[in-house]
C-alpha positions as CSV (number, residue, x, y, z in Angstrom):
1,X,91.1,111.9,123.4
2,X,93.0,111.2,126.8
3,X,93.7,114.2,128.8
4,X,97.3,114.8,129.5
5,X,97.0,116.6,133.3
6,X,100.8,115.9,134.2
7,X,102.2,116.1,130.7
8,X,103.4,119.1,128.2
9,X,104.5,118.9,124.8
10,X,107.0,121.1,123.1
11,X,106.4,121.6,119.7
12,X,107.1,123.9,116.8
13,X,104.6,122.5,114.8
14,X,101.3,124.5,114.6
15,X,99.1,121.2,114.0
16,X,100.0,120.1,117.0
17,X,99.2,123.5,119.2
18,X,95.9,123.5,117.1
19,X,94.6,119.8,117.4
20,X,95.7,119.1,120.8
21,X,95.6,122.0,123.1
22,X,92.3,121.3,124.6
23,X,93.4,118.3,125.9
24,X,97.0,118.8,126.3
25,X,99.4,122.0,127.5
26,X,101.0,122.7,123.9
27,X,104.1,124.5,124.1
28,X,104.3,126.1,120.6
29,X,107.4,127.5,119.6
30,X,108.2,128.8,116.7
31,X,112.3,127.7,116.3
32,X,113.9,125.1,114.6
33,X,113.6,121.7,115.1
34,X,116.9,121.2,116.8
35,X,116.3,124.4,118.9
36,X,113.1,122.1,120.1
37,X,116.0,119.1,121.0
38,X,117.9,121.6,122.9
39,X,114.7,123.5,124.9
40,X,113.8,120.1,125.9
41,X,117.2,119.1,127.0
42,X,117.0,121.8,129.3
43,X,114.3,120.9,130.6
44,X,115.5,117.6,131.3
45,X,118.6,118.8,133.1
46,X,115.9,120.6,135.4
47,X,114.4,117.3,136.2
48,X,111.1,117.4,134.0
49,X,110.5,113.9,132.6
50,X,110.4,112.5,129.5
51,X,107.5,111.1,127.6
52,X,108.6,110.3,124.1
53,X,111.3,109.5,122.3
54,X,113.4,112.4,120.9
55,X,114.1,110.5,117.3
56,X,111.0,108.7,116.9
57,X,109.6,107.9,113.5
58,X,112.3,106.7,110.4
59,X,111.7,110.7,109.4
60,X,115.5,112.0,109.2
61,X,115.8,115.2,111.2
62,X,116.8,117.2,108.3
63,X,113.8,116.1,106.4
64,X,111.2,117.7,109.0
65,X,111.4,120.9,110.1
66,X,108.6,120.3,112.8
67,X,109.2,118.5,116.3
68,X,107.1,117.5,119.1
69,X,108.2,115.5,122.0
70,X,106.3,115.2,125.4
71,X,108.3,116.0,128.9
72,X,106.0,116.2,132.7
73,X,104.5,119.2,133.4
74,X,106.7,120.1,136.2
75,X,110.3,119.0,137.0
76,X,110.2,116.0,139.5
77,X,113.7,116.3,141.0
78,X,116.8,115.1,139.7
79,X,117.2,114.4,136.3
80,X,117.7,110.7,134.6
81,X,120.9,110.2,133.3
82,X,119.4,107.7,130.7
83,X,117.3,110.5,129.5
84,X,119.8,113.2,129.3
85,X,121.7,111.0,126.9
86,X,118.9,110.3,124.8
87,X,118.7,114.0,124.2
88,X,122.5,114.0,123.7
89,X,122.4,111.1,121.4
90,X,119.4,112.8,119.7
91,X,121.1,116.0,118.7
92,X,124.0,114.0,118.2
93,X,122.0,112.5,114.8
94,X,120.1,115.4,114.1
95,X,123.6,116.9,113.8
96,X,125.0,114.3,111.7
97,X,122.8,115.4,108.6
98,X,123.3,118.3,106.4
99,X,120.5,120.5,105.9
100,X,118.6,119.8,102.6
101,X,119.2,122.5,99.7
102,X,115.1,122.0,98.6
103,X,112.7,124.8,98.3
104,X,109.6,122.5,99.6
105,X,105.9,124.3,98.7
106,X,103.5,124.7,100.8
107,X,102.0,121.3,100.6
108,X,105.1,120.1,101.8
109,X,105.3,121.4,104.8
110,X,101.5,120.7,105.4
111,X,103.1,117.1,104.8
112,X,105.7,117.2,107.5
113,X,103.6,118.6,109.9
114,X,101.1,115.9,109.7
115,X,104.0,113.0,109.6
116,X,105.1,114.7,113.3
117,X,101.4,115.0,114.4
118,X,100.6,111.2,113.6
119,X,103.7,110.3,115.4
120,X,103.1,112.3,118.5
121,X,99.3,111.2,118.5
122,X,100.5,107.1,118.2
123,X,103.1,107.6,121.3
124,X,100.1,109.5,123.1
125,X,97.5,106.5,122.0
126,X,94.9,109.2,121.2
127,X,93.0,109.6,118.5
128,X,94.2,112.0,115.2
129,X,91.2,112.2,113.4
130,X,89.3,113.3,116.4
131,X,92.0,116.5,117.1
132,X,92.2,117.3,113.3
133,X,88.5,118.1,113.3
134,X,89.9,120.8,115.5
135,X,92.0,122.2,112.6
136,X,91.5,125.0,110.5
137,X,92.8,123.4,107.1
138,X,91.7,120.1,107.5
């Protein structure tokens, strides 16, 4: 696992908190998945970098509820126009697609959280098995 010391990911997805925290400052939130998009946005106006992509993944936004997307740890000065409209552009699309009328179960939503996890841990380059052994139900 590769220590993140001057990265922090917002997340609302309580895999992510769980498996990575010793190795990573978690923000864990518990909001919406575009409320994620727009915290991070901020933070991007305030000059924090950022890390990954906001729409990576072929996962729709309204098909996973969880998010996870890694900025700097502290803001480096101004902000990057470039990035600023990859946030715009990202809640652009999340905004494009109507919320899904489905009542998912449980499983589900163990699902979608591992679908964000795997993402986040492939743009990280870290290991996902080795921060699911940290996990409580898996």
């Amino acid at each position: 696992m590769k220590p993140g010391h001057r990265m922090r990911i917002i997340s609302n997805n309580p895999l992510v908190r769980d498996c990575l925290s010793d190795w990573y400052q978690v923000d864990y939130h518990e909001i919406t998945h575009r409320e994620i998009l727009v915290m991070v946005r901020d933070l991007v106006y305030s000059g924090y970098k950022l890390y990954t992509h906001p729409t990576a993944g072929s996962v729709k936004p309204n098909e996973n509820p969880y998010k996870s997307i890694v900025v700097g740890k502290e803001p480096e000065g101004e902000f990057s126009m470039e990035e600023i409209n990859l946030m715009a552009n990202a809640m652009i699309t999340f905004d494009k697609f109507k919320p899904l009328n489905v009542k998912y179960s449980d499983y589900h939503f163990e699902d979608f959280k591992m679908i964000d996890y795997t993402l986040l841990c492939s743009a990280l380059d870290v290991d996902a098995i080795a921060g699911l052994s940290k996990a409580k139900t898996y």
